[in-house]
N, C-alpha and C positions, 0 to 999 in steps of 0.2 A: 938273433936280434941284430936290427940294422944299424950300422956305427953312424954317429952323424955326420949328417951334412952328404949321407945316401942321396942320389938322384931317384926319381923315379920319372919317366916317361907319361904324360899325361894327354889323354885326347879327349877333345868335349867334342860333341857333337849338337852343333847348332850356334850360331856366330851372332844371335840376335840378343837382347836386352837381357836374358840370363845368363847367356854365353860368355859373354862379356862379362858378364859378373862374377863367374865362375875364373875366368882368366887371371881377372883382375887378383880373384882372392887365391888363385894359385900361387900367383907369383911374389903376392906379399907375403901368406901364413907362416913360409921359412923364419922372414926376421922377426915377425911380430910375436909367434910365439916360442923360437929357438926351437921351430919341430927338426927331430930326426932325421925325416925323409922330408929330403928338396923336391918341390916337383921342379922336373924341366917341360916344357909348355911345347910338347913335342907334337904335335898336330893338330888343326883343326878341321872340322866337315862345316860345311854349307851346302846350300842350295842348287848353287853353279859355282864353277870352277873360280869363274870371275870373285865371286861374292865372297868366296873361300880365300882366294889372294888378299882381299881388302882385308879380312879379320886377320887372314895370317899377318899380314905389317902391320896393322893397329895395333894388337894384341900382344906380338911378339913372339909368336910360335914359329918353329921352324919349317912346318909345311903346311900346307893346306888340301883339302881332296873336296870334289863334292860327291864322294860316292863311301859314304858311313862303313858300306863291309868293306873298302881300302883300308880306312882308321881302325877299325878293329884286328882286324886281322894282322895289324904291322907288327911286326917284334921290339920295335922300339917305344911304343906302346901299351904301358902295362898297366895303367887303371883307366876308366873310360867315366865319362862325366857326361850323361845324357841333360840336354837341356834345347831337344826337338820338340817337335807335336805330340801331343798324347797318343797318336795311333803308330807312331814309332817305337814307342820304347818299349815293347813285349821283343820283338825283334832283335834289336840293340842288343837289350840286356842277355836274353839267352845267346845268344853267340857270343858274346862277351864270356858268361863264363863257359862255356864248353873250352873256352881257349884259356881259360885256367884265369881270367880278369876281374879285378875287383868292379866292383858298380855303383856307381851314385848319381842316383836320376831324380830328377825336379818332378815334385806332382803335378796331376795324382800323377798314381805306381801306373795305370795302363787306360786306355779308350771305353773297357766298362770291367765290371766285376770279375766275368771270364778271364780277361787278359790279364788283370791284375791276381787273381789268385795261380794264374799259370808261370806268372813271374815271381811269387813265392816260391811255386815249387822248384821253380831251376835255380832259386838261389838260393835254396836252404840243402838242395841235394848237391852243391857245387862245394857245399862248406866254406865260400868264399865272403871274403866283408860284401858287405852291401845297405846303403843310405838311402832314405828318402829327402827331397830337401822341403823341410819344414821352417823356414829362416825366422820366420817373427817370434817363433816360442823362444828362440838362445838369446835373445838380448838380456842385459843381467839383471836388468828389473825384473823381465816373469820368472828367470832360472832364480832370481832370490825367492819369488811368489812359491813356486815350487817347493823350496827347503823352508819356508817359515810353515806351510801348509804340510809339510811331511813330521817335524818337528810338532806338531802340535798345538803352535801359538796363537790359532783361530778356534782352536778344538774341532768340533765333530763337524762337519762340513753339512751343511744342509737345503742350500739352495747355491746355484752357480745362472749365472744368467752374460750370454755370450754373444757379439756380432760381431759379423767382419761388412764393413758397410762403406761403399763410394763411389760417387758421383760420374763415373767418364762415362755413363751411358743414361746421364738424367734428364738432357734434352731429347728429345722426343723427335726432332728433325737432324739428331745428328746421325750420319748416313751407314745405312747396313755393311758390314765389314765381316771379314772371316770370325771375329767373335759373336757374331748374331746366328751362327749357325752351328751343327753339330751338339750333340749331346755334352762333349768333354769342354766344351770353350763357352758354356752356360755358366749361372751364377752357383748353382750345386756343381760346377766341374773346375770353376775357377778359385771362387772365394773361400766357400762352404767348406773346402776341405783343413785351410786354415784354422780355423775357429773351431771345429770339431777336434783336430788333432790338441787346440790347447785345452778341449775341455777333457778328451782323454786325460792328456799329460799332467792336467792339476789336478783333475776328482779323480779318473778313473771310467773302467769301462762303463760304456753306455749297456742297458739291456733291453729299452723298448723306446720308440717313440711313436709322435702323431706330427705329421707334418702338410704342409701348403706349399704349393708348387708354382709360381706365378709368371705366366708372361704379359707385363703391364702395356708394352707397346709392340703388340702384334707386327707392323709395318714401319718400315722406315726409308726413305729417300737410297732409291737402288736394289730394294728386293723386303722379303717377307724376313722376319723376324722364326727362327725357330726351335731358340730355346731358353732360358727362363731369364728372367728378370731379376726378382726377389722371391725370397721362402722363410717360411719360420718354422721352428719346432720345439716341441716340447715333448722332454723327454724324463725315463727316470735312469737312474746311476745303479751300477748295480750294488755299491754303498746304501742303498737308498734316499741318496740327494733326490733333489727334484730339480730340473735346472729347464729354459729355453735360451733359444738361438735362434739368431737374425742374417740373414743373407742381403746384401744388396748392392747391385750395379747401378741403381739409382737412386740413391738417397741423397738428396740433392744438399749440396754443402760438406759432405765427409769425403775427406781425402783417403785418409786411412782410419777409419774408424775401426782396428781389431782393440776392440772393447769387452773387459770383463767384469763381473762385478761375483763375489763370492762371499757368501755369510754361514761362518760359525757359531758355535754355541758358548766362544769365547772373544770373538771378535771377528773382523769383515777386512779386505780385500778390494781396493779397485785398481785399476791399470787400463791406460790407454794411450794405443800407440802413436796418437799424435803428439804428446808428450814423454814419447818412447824412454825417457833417462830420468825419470819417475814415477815413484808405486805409492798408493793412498792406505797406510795401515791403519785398521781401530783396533785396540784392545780395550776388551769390559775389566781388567782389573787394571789400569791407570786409576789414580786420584780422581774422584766424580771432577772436581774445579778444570782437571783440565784432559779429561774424559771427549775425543772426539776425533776424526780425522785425523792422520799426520800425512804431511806430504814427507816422503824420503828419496832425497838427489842418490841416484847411482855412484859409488865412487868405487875406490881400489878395494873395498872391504868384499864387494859384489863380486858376485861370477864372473869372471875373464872382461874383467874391467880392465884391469892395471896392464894388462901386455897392450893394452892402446893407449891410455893417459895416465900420469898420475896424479892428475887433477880432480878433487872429489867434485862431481857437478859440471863438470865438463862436457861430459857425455860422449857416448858413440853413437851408431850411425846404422843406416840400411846395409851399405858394403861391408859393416862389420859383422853383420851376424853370419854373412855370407863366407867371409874370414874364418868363422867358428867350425861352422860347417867343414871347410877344407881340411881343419884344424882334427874335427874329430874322424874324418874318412881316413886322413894318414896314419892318424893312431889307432884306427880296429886296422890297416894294412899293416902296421908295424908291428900290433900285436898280437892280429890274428884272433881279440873277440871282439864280440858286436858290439857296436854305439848303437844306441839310440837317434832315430828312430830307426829302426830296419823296414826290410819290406814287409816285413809282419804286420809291422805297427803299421806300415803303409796301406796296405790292404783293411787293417782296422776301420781304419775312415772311408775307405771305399764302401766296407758295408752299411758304415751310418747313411751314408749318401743314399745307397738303394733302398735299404728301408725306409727312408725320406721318400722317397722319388715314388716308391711303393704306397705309399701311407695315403701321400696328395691323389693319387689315382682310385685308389679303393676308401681313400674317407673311413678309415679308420684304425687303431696302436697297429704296429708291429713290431715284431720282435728279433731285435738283431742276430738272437743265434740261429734264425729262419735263411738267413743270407750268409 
């Protein structure tokens, strides 16, 4: 066991909008939640050496490389933080562990189903920690959503209805870019995986669906459009819920719409994450007078509230959940068992995806233990 205030060596790989996020939450998780094991912000990778130097001084990390087998293969380097392109991280990750390195890679787990269940197997035969990063499920509203639904204060779960839905591709002239192309950087390779990992995480496993596959604006100012838009599906739980789900890069007006709505047989459920620091509870045995809706502010009473404020209704934040994350990658390396989510769970969602992606093409259920 690690005494504290252990350093450990940490290298991300990718210096852009995650990278940074990843940094960021490195360097604070030591004091915010007195972990164990300190990361030290021991390298970063980019693109060019150039682009590598710039993260290295923003960031704070001691080196920079633009060449990812550098970063891995360093010895001062001992857990790796993929937050590259999706056709990177099958790569990454297995050389990572062949060199004995924990892993924690931003979705999805790989560029399609192949890659992703190839990176289960090198991480399960490595016996080494390994994360997926799912950041919107840890905020302490849905981790409360989660323990009030496991306890049984909704009862028997019966419908769940889920979108992850927003606007930065809703004008129709705004200009093709590296996200209008590729299978993985679509609305099922971006959004979709979100919203399915929380419908996993609150009901449970999916066992079929029926889905729609949509590219709403074919062409855009600088090239062809080619791949999805929006999607929906409906699906069943293998609880026997019944629930559907919404996908969208252009829902014009939603920032972050990851939105849930779940109804019991004792009471209902809503959250959403534009008001991310409150959760909507019903319960059917309240007083009929005052029988309805409650809104409930997140405080210290919540899941990993209280190591950011002790202010009930204060709230946290996007960086925080990122914080969490960091939070729980040190602790399966310290203890050496799995957090949630793994690449297991990773790959989960990968299969919802395909059977989606499958569905919209053959127009009719399928069944996820098919993929």
């Amino acid at each position: 066991m690690a005494q504290i205030g252990t350093e450990i060596g940490i290298g991300i790989v990718g210096g852009g909008y995650m990278g940074k996020a990843h940094a960021v939450a490195m360097s604070s998780v030591g004091a915010v939640f007195d972990t164990t094991l300190r990361p030290r912000l021991e390298m970063v990778c980019a693109s060019s050496q150039k682009s590598a130097e710039a993260y290295r001084s923003a960031y704070g990390f001691l080196r920079g490389t633009h060449d990812w087998q550098e970063l891995v293969n360093d010895p001062k380097v001992e857990a790796i933080v993929i937050a590259s392109p999706q056709t990177t991280h099958r790569a990454i990750a297995e050389a990572a562990f062949a060199l004995g390195k924990p892993v924690f890679c931003e979705k999805p787990l790989g560029a399609s189903l192949e890659e992703s269940a190839a990176m289960v197997a090198a991480a399960e035969a490595s016996g080494l920690p390994n994360m997926v990063g799912f950041n919107y499920i840890r905020t302490p509203a849905s981790q409360f959503a989660r323990q009030l639904i496991a306890d049984g204060v909704i009862g028997d779960i019966t419908w769940f209805r889920g979108e992850h839905t927003e606007d930065f591709y809703a004008d129709p002239d705004a200009p093709a870019t590296w996200r209008t192309s590729g299978d993985a950087n679509g609305t099922m390779g971006d959004l979709a995986p979100h919203m399915i990992n929380a419908a996993l995480a609150l009901i449970g496993p999916i066992s079929s669906v029926m889905g729609e596959v949509e590219t709403v604006h074919p062409s855009r100012p600088g090239g062809d459009v080619t791949n999805d838009d929006h999607a929906q599906m409906m699906c069943r739980f293998e609880n026997g819920s019944m629930g559907h789900l919404y996908f969208s890069r252009i829902a014009t007006g939603r920032k972050m719409g990851y939105v849930y709505e779940i109804t019991g047989t004792k009471g209902a459920i809503r959250f959403d994450q534009e008001d991310q620091n409150a959760l909507w509870l019903y319960k059917m045995d309240d007083p009929e007078e005052v029988r309805g809706f409650r809104k409930i502010l997140t405080g210290p009473a919540h899941p990993d509230y209280l190591p950011f404020c002790q202010g009930p209704g204060h709230g946290t934040g996007y960086q925080d959940q990122i914080i969490i994350e960091a939070r729980d990658f040190l602790r399966a390396i310290e203890t050496g068992e799995a957090v949630w989510p793994t690449f297991r769970d990773g790959h989960e969602v990968n299969r919802v995806v395909a059977a989606v992606m499958a569905s919209s093409q053959d127009k009719n259920w399928q069944n996820i233990n098919d993929f």
